[in-house]
Backbone bond lengths (Angstrom), bond angles and torsions (degrees), N, CA, C in turn:
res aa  C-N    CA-C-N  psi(-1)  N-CA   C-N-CA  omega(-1)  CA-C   N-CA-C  phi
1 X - - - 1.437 - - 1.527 108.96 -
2 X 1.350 112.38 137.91 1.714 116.81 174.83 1.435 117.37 -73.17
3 X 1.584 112.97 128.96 0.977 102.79 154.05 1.337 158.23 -68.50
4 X 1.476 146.85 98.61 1.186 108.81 -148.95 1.598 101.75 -109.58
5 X 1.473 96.34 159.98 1.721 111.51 -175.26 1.520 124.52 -79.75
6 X 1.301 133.23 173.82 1.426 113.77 -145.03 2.077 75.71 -113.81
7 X 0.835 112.60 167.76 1.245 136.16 -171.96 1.844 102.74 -70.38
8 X 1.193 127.35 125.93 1.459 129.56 -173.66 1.440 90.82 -78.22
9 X 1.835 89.72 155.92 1.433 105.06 -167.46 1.834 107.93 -71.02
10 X 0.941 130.17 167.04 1.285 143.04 -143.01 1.980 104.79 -133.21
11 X 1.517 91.28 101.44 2.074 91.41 -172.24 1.446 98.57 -92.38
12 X 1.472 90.01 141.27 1.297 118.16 -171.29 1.915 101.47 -73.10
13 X 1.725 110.97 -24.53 1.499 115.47 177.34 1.473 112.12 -117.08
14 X 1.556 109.15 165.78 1.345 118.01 -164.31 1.661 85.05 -67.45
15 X 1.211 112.49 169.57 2.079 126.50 131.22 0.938 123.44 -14.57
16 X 1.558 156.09 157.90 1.448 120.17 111.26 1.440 95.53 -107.84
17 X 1.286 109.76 136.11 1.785 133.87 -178.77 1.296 104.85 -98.79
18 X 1.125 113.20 152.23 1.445 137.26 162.27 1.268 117.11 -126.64
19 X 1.378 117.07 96.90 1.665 117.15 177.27 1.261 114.16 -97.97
20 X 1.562 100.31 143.62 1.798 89.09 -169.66 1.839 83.49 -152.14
21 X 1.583 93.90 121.41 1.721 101.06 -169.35 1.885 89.57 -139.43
22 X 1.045 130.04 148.14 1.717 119.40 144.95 1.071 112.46 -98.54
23 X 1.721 129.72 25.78 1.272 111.36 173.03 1.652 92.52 -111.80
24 X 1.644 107.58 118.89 1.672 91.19 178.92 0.975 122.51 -98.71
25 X 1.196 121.05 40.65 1.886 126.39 147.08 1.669 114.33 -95.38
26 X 1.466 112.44 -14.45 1.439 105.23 -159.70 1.792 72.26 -99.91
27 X 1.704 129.32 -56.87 1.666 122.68 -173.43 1.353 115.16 -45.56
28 X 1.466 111.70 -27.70 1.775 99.11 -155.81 1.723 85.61 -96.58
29 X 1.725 130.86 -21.68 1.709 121.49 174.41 1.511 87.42 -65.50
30 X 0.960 130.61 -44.45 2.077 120.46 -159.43 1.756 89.77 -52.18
31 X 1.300 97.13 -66.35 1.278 118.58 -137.17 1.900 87.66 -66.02
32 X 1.110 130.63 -37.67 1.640 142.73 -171.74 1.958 90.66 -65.50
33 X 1.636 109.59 -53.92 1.332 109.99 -146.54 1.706 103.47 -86.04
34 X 1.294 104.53 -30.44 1.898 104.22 155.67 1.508 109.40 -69.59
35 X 1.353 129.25 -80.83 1.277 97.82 -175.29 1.862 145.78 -23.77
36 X 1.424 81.26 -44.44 1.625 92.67 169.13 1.116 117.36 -39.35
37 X 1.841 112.90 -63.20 1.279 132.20 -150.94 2.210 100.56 -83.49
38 X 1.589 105.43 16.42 1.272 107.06 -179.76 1.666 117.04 88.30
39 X 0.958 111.13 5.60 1.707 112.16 171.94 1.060 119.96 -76.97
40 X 1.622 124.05 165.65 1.394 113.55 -179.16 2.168 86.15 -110.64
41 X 1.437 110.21 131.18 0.807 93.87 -177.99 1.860 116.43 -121.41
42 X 1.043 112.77 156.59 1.825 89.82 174.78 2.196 92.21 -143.85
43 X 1.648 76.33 130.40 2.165 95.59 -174.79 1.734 101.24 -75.98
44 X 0.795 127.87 155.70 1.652 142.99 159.39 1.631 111.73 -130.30
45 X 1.197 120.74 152.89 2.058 103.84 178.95 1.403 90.11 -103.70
46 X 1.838 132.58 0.96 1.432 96.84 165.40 1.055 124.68 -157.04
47 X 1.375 148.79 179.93 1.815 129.63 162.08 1.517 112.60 -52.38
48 X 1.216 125.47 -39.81 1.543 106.42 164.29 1.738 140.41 -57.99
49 X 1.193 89.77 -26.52 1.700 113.18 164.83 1.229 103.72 -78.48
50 X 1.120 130.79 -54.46 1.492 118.27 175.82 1.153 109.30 -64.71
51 X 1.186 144.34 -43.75 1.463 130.85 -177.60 1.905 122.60 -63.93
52 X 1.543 96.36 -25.22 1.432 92.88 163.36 1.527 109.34 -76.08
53 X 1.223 131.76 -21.98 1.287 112.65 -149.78 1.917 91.61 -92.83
54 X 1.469 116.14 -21.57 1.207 134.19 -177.86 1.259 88.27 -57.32
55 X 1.622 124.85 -85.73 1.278 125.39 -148.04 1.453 106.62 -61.25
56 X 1.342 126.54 -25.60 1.755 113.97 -179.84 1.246 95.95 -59.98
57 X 1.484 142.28 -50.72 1.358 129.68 -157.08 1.295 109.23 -170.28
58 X 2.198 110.13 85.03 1.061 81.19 -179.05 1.440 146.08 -118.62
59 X 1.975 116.06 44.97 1.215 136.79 126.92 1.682 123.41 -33.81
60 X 1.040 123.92 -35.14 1.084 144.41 179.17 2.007 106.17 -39.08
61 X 1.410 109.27 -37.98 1.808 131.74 -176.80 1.294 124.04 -117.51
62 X 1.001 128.99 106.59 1.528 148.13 -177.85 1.679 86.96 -60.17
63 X 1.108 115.82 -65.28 1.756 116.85 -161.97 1.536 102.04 -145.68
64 X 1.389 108.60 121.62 1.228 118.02 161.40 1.971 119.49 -95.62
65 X 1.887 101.24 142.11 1.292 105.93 -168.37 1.768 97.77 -122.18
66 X 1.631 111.61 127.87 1.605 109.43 -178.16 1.535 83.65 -145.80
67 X 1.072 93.43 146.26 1.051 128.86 176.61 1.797 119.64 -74.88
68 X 1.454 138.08 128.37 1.268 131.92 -155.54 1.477 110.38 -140.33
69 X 1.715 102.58 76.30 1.248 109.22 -160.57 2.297 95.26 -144.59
């Protein structure tokens, strides 16, 4: 018989994301398809942009998204 798992806990606040793509059709769908879904989101076009924006503060991001290409 399967076990099944109990339901993950449930946040009372959005995300805040950090998407960081240089392709800007694949950053601006991240960045369009989290917002939608209620996130707070903020785009960068690259891992170097994201890494500055990391090191100013980096509490600042619930989850960072880069791209691995």
């Amino acid at each position: 018989m399967a076990q099944t798992l109990p339901d993950p806990p449930k946040r009372k606040e959005p995300f805040r994301i950090l998407c960081a793509d240089n392709n800007t059709l694949v950053g601006e769908a991240l960045h369009r398809l989290l917002s939608v879904a209620g996130h707070e989101t903020e785009r960068v076009k690259d891992g170097g942009e994201a890494w500055e924006k990391l090191s100013d503060d980096i509490a600042r991001y619930d989850v960072v998204i880069t791209a691995h290409d």
